[in-house]
N, C-alpha and C positions, 0 to 999 in steps of 0.2 A: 683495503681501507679500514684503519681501526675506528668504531662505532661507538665506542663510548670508553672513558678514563676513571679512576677513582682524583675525589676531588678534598680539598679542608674546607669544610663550608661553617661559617656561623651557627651554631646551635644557639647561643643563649647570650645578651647582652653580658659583658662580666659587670659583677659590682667590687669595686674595692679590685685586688689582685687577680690578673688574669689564672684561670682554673682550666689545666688542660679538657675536662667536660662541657668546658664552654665554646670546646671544638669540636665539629664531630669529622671523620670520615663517610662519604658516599660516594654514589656512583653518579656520574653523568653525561646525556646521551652526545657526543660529536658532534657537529654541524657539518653538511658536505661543504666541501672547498669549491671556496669561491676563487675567479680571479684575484691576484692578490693574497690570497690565502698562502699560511706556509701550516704545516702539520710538524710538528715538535715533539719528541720524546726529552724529556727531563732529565737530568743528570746529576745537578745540582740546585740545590733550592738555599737561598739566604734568608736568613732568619735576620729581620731589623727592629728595632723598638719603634720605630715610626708606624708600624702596621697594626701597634696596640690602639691609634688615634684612630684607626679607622674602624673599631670595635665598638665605640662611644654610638649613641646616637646622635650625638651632631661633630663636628669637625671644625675646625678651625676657618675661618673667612680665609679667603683665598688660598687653600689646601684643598686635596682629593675629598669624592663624598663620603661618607661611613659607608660601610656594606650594609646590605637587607640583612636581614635574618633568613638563613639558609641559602645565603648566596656566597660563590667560592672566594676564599681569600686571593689577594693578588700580592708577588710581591718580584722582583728583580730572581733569574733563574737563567742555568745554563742547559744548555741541550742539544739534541744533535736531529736534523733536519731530515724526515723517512717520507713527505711529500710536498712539492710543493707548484703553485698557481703563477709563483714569483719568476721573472728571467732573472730577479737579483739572488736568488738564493737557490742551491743547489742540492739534490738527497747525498745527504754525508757529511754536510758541512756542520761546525761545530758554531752554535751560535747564542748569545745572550737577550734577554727581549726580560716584559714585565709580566708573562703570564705564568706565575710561581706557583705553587703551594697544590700542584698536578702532576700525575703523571705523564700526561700528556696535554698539549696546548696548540690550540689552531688560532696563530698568532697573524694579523692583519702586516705585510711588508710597511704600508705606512701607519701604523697603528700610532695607539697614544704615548705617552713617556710619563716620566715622575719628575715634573717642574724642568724641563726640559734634555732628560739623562732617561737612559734604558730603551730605548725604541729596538728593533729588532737589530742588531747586528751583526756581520760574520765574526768570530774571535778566533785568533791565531794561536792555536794552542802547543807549537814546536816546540817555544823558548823555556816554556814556563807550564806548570801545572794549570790543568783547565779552571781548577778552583779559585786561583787567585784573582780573576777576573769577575770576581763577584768579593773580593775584600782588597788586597792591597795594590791591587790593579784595576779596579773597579771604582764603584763608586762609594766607597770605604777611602781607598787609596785618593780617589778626586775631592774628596768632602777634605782629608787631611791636607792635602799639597795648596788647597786653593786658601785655606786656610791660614798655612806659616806662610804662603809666599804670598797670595794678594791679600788677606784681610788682615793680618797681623804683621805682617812683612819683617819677619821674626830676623832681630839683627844678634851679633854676637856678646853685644853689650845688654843684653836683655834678660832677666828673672824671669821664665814662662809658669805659671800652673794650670798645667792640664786635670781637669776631672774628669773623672770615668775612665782613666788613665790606663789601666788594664785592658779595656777595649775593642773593639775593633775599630775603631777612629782613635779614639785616643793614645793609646798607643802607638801607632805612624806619624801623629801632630809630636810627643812628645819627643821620638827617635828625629822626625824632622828637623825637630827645635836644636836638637843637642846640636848636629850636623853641622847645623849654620852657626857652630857656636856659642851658643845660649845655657843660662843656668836654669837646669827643668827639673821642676818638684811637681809630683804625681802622686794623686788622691785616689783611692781605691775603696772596697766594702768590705774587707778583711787582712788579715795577718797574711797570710797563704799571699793573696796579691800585692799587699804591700813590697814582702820580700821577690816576688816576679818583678815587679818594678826596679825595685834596686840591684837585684843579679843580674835576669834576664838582659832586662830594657837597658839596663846603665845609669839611673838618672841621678842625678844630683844628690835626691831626697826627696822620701814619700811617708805618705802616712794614711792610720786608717780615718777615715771621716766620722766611721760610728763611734768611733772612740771619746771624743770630748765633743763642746762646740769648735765648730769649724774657726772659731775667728780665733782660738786658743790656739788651737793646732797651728795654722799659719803664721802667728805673732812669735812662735817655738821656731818652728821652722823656716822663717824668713824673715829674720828679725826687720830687717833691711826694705821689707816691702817687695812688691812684683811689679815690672812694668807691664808686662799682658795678660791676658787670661783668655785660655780657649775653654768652651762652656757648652756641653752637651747636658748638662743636669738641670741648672734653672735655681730657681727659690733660694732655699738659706744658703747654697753655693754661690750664688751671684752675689747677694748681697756681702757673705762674707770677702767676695774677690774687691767689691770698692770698697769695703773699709782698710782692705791690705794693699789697695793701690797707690803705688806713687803718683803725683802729678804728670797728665800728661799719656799718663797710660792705655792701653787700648781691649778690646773685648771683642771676640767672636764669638758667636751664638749659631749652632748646628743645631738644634734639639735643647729639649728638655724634661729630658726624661724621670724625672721628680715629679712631675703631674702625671704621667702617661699610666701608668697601674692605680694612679689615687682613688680611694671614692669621693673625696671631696679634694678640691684646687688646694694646693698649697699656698698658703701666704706667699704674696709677690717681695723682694727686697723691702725693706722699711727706709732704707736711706739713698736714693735715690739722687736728691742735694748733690751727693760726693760726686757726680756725673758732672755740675758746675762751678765746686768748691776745685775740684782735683783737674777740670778739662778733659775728661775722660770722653773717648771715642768708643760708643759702642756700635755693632755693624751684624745684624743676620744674615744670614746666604743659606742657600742652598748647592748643593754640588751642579746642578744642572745649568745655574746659569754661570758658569767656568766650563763649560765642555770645551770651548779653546782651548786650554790649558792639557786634556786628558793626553794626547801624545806624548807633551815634556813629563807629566808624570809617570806614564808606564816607563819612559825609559829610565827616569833619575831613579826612583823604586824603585825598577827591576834589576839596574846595575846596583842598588846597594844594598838589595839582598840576595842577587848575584853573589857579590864579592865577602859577603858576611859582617854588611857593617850596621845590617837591618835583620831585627828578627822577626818573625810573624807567627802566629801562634793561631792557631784554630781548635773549635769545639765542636765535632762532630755528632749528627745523629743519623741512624740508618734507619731506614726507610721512611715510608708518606705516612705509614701511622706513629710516626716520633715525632711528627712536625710539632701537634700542639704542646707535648711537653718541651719540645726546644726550644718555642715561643715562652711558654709560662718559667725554662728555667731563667731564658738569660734576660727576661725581663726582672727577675727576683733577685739578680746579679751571681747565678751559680754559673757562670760561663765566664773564661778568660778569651778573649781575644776574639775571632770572627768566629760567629755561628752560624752552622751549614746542619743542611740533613744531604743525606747523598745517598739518590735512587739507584737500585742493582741497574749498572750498566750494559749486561745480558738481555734487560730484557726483549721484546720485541717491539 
């Protein structure tokens, strides 16, 4: 039985931009396994900008708690099962749960979830790379499909702008959108991802957000107006999406990741009105409450980047002491597409 793991624990509340010092690595001791108990070695760890919320001292009303100070980060991870208390889970099998940011984890069979996604479960890793089950088979890939297909119900008659369009959600919302059709313009933080947008991705037209104000760029870029808008940013991105919306038009909200690094809250939209001038439907979610949905999306996803009509991009970091700069890059926007650290799979 292994007796104790290295762990990412909170060192220091961040101020302003997360600082990978404001993570530390340690050690800490196992618990023996209880009934129920499974014993997880680590494989894969995803790196998400929602785990910067929980850095804060207080958190969002109805959201997870913030962590203590020197207590271990949690976040969505893959791994392979070396003990367990469970008749549901077996040693060898490859499986995803929310005890991340470890090298090893003694995960409860009914344990908690993230607003109802990530609980312990076996993952099939024959078809497909084990990692994609932590982005576009995951809940990357469920945050994007619930997305175009229930919350935006993305038709072929539709102008989408996706922000944060580079990605690991936005990126599959915007490949989604084109799929069904759709004219999809993608906002990014740099040149370098601009033109991944437009080679890579395919879209439409993209541009970079730092470059002017956003309601310029748009007014250039779509003369014509959008009818949806999928919205992972927040702030002067939202507000710029209802002044470029046509009547009638709709909004999805995953995140907002414009507040998540800030030291002080960004200014909320200033025009708000255009939600009753324009009839605009706006709608938050989370991926967890669509987990119906996760079977139709591994296979639509997996058949269409199966066949090459889907591309998927990841940002890798090796090992559990690259986690916090994984964390502080691709919250800075230095990461294209899904960000992973991936533990030596040797080990014991």
């Amino acid at each position: 039985m292994i007796s104790s793991t290295q762990v990412v624990t909170l060192a220091r509340r961040p101020r302003g931009p997360l600082r990978a010092g404001d993570l530390a690595i340690t050690d800490q001791a196992l618990p023996p396994l209880r009934p129920g108990d499974v014993l997880v070695r680590n494989t894969w760890l995803s790196v998400d900008p929602s785990i910067r919320i929980r850095l804060a001292e207080t958190t969002p009303d109805g959201y997870l708690p913030p962590f203590a100070l020197g207590e271990p980060l949690a976040g969505l991870a893959l791994g392979v099962v070396v003990d367990s208390r469970s008749p549901e889970f077996a040693v060898g099998q490859h499986v995803s749960h929310l005890c991340g940011f470890r090298e090893h984890a003694v995960v409860r069979a009914d344990g908690a979830t993230l607003g109802g996604y990530g609980g312990l479960s076996v993952v099939d890793t024959l078809d497909h790379p084990p990692q994609w089950f932590l982005g576009p088979l995951g809940s990357s890939g469920l945050t994007a499909y619930a997305g175009v297909h229930a919350v935006l119900d993305v038709k072929h008659t539709d102008t989408v702008w996706v922000s944060a369009a580079a990605g690991a959600v936005g990126g599959l919302v915007a490949q989604l959108s084109r799929l069904r059709g759709a004219t999809v313009v993608g906002s990014a933080g740099s040149p370098a991802k601009v033109e991944y947008l437009r080679e890579r991705l395919g879209l439409d037209a993209a541009f970079d957000h730092r470059r002017s104000p956003l309601t310029d760029r748009l007014a250039e870029t779509v003369p014509a107006g959008i009818t949806a808008y999928f919205d992972s940013v927040g702030g002067d991105h939202l507000e710029a999406a209802l002044d470029a919306m046509n009547p009638g038009g709709r909004v999805a909200v995953c995140g907002a990741i414009a507040a998540y690094d800030a030291e002080t809250p960004p200014p909320g939209p200033r025009n708000l009105f255009q939600l009753v001038s324009k009839s605009i439907t706006v709608q938050g979610y989370r991926a967890g409450s669509y987990n119906d949905l996760l079977p139709a999306m591994q296979r639509e996803i997996g058949e269409h980047l199966a066949q090459g009509r889907m591309h998927y991009e990841e940002t890798v970091f090796d090992g559990l002491e690259s986690a916090p700069a994984a964390l502080a890059a691709m919250l800075e926007g230095l990461t294209t597409g899904k960000t992973l650290v991936r533990l030596d799979e040797n080990r014991s």
